[in-house]
C-alpha positions as CSV (number, residue, x, y, z in Angstrom):
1,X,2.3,129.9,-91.4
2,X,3.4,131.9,-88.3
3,X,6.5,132.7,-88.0
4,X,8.6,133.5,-84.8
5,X,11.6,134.6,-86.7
6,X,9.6,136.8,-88.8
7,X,7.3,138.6,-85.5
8,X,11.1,139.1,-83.5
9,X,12.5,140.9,-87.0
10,X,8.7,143.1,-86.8
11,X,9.2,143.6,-83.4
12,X,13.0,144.7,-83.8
13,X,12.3,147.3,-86.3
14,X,8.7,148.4,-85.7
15,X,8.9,148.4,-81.6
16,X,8.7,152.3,-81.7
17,X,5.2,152.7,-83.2
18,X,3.8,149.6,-81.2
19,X,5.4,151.6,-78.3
20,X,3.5,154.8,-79.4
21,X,0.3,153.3,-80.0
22,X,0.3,151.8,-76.8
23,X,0.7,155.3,-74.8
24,X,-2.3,156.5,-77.1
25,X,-4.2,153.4,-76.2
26,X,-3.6,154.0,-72.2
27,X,-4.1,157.8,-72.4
28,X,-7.5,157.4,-74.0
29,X,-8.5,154.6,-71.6
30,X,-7.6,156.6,-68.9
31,X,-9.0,160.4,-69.6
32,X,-12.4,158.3,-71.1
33,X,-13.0,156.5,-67.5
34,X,-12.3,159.6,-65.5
35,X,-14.6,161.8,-67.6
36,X,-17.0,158.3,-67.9
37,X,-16.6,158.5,-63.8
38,X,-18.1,162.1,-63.6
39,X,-21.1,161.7,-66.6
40,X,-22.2,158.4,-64.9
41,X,-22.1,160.3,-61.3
42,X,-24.3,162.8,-63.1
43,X,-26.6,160.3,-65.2
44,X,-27.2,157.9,-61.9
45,X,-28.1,161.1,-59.9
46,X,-30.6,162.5,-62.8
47,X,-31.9,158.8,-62.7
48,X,-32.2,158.8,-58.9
49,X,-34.6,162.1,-59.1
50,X,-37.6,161.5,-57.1
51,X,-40.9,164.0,-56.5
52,X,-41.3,165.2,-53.6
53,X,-44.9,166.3,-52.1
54,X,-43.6,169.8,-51.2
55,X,-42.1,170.3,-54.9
56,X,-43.5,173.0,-57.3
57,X,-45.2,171.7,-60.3
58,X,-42.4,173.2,-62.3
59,X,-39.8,171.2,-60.4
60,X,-41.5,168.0,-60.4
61,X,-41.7,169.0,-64.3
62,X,-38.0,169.3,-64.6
63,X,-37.2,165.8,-62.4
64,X,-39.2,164.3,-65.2
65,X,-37.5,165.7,-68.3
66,X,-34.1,165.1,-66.4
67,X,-35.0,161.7,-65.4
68,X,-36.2,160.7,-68.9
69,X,-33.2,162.0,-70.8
70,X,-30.9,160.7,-68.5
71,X,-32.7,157.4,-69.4
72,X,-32.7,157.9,-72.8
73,X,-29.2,158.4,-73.2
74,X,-28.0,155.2,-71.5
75,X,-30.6,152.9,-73.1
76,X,-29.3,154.4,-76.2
77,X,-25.5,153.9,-75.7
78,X,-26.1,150.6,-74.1
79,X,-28.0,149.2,-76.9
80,X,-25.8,150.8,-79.8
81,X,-22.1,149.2,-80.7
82,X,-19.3,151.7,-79.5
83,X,-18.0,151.6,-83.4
84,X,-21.0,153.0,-84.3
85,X,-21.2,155.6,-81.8
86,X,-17.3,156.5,-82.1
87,X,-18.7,157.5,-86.4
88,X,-21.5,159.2,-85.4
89,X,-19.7,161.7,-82.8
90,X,-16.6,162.3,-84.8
91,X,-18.2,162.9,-88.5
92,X,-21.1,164.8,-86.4
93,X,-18.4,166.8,-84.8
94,X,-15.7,167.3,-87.9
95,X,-18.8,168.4,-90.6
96,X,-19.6,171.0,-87.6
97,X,-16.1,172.0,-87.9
98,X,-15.3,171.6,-84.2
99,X,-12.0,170.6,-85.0
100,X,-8.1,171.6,-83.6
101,X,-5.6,173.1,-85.9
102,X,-3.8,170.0,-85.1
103,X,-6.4,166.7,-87.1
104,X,-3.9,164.2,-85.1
105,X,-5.5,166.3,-81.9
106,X,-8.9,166.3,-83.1
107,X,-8.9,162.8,-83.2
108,X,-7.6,162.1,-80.4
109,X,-10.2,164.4,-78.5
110,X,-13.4,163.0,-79.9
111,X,-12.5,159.9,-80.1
112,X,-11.9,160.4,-76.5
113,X,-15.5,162.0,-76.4
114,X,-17.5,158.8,-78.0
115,X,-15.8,156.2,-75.4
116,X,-16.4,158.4,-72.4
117,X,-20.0,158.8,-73.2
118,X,-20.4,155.2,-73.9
119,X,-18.4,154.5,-70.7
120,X,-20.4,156.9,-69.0
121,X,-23.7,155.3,-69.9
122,X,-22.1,151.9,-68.4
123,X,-20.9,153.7,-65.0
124,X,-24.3,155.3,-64.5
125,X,-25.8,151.9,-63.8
126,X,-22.8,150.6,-62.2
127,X,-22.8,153.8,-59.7
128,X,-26.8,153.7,-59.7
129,X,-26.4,150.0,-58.2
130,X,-23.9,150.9,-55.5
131,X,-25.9,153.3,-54.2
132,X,-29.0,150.8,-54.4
133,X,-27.1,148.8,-52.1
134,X,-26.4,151.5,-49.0
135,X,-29.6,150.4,-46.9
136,X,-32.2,153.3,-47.1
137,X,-32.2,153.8,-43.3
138,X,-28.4,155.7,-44.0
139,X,-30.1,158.5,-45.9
140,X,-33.2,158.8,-43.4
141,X,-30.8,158.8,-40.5
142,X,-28.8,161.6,-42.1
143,X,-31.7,163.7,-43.2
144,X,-32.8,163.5,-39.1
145,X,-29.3,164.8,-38.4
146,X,-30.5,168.0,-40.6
147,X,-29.1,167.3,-43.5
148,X,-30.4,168.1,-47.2
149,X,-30.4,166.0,-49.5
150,X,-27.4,166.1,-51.2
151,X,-25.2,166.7,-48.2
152,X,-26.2,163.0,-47.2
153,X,-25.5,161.7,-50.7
154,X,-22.1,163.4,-50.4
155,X,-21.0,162.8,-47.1
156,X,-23.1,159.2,-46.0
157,X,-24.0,157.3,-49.1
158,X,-21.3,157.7,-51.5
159,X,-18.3,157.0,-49.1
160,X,-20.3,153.9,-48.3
161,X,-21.1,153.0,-52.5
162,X,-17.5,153.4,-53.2
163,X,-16.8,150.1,-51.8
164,X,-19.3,148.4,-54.1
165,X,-18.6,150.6,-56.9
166,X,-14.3,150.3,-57.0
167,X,-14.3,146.8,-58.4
168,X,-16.3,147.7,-61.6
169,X,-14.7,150.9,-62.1
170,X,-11.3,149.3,-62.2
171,X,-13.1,146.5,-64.5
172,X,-14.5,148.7,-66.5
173,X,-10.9,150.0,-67.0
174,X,-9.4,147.2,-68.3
175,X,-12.5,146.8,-70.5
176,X,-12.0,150.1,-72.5
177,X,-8.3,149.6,-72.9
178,X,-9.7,146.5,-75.0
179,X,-12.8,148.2,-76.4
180,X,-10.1,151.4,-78.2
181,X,-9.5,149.3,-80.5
182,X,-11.9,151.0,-83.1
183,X,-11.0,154.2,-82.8
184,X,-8.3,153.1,-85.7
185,X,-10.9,153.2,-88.0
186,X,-11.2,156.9,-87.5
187,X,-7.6,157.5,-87.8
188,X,-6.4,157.6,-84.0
189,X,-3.0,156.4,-83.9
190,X,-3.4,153.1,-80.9
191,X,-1.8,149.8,-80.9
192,X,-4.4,148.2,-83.7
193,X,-3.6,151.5,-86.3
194,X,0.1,151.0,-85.8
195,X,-0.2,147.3,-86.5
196,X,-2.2,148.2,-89.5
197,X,0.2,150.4,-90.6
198,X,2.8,147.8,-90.3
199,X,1.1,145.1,-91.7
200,X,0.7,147.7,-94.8
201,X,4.5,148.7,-94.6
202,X,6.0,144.7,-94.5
203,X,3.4,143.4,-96.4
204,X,2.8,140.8,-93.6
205,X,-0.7,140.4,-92.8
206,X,-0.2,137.8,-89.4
207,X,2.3,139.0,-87.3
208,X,2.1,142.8,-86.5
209,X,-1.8,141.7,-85.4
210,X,-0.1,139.3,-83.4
211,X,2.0,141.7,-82.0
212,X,-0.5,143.5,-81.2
213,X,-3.1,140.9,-79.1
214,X,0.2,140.1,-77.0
215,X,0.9,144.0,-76.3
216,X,-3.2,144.1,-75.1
217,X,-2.6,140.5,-73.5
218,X,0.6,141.9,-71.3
219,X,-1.3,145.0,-70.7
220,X,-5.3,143.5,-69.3
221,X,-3.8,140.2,-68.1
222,X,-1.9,141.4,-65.2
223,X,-4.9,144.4,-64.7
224,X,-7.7,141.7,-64.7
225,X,-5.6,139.9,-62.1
226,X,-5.1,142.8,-60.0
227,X,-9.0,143.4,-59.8
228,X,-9.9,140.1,-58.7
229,X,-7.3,140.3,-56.3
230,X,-9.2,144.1,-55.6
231,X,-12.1,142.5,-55.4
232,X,-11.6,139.4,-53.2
233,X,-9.9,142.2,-50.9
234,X,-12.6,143.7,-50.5
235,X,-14.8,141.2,-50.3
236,X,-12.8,139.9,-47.1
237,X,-13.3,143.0,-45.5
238,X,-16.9,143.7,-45.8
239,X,-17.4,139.9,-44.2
240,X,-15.5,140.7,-40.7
């Protein structure tokens, strides 16, 4: 039987570590969607590659292995579970012995790792699609202006994608504040390891995981909210 009484005494005594966990869980979120932000800019533009008829052999060469690894690695992440990718990169990397003097530190850092490739193998397609969606006319108009390439994905499409891309990046945000939760199984002290660790402590097995899906709850809720406002936002203003 749940017990109120029982989750306010938990709360009373064990508030500090849920506290703690709860700065780990928002620090990983954070750093993994702003290095996911970067790989996916890079994956989508290795994706984006196209031959052109004045390319060298050798260059059309290297669009193709670019293209297809950049491939690889996002049908690969997309169709693996995070858990199983978060194992893989930190028992790869630990055996290797690319560790920190500190473990607590080398958790943290490749447990950071595995969610921002896995987020960055989401973003790619998510950034891919928003700059599907600038009409192709932009990028011809710029390259008449005397523009390379990459200037007019610089300066003309992506200011222009950033309006379709905003809303998923801030949704896939409040995804991967939800989606940390396995890095406890690697040792990474977040709100699910403290909870674990109190269950453990007050030999109560309900409560502290309680605890802990109303700390996530009070935490996405109000950030899923503030997306859909975002998005409706922006919505608004595309229409007039």
């Amino acid at each position: 039987m749940i017990s109120l009484e029982r989750m306010l005494k938990i709360w009373e005594r064990y508030n500090g570590f849920y506290l703690d966990g709860l700065k780990n869980t928002l620090l990983v979120a954070l750093v993994a969607v702003v290095l996911g932000i970067v790989l996916g800019l890079l994956v989508a533009s290795g994706r984006m590659l196209t031959h052109n008829s004045r390319d060298h052999a050798v260059i059309k060469v290297l669009k193709s292995v670019i293209r297809f690894i950049c491939t690889a690695y996002v049908e690969v992440l997309r169709a693996t579970p995070l858990i199983v990718q978060v194992f893989v990169i930190y028992y790869t990397a630990t055996g290797a012995k690319l560790i920190l003097p500190d473990p607590t530190a080398t958790r943290m850092m490749w447990g950071m790792v595995a969610v921002a490739l896995n987020s960055g193998a989401y973003l790619s397609e998510v950034i891919r699609s928003g700059i599907g969606a600038v009409p192709h006319g932009q990028m011809e108009a710029a390259r008449c202006l005397g523009m390379s390439h990459w200037k007019a994905m610089r300066f003309v499409i992506l200011p222009q994608a950033v309006r379709n891309i905003l809303p998923a990046l801030c949704n896939e945000f409040v995804t991967i504040i939800k989606e940390t939760s396995v890095l406890s199984m690697v040792g990474i002290v977040d709100v699910m390891f403290q909870a674990s660790a109190v269950a453990s402590n007050a030999y109560i097995f309900i409560e502290p995981y309680i605890i802990a899906a109303l700390m996530y709850f009070v935490v996405v809720f109000p950030l899923s909210k503030l997306v859909a406002w975002f998005e409706r936002r922006m919505s608004r203003s595309v229409t007039r």
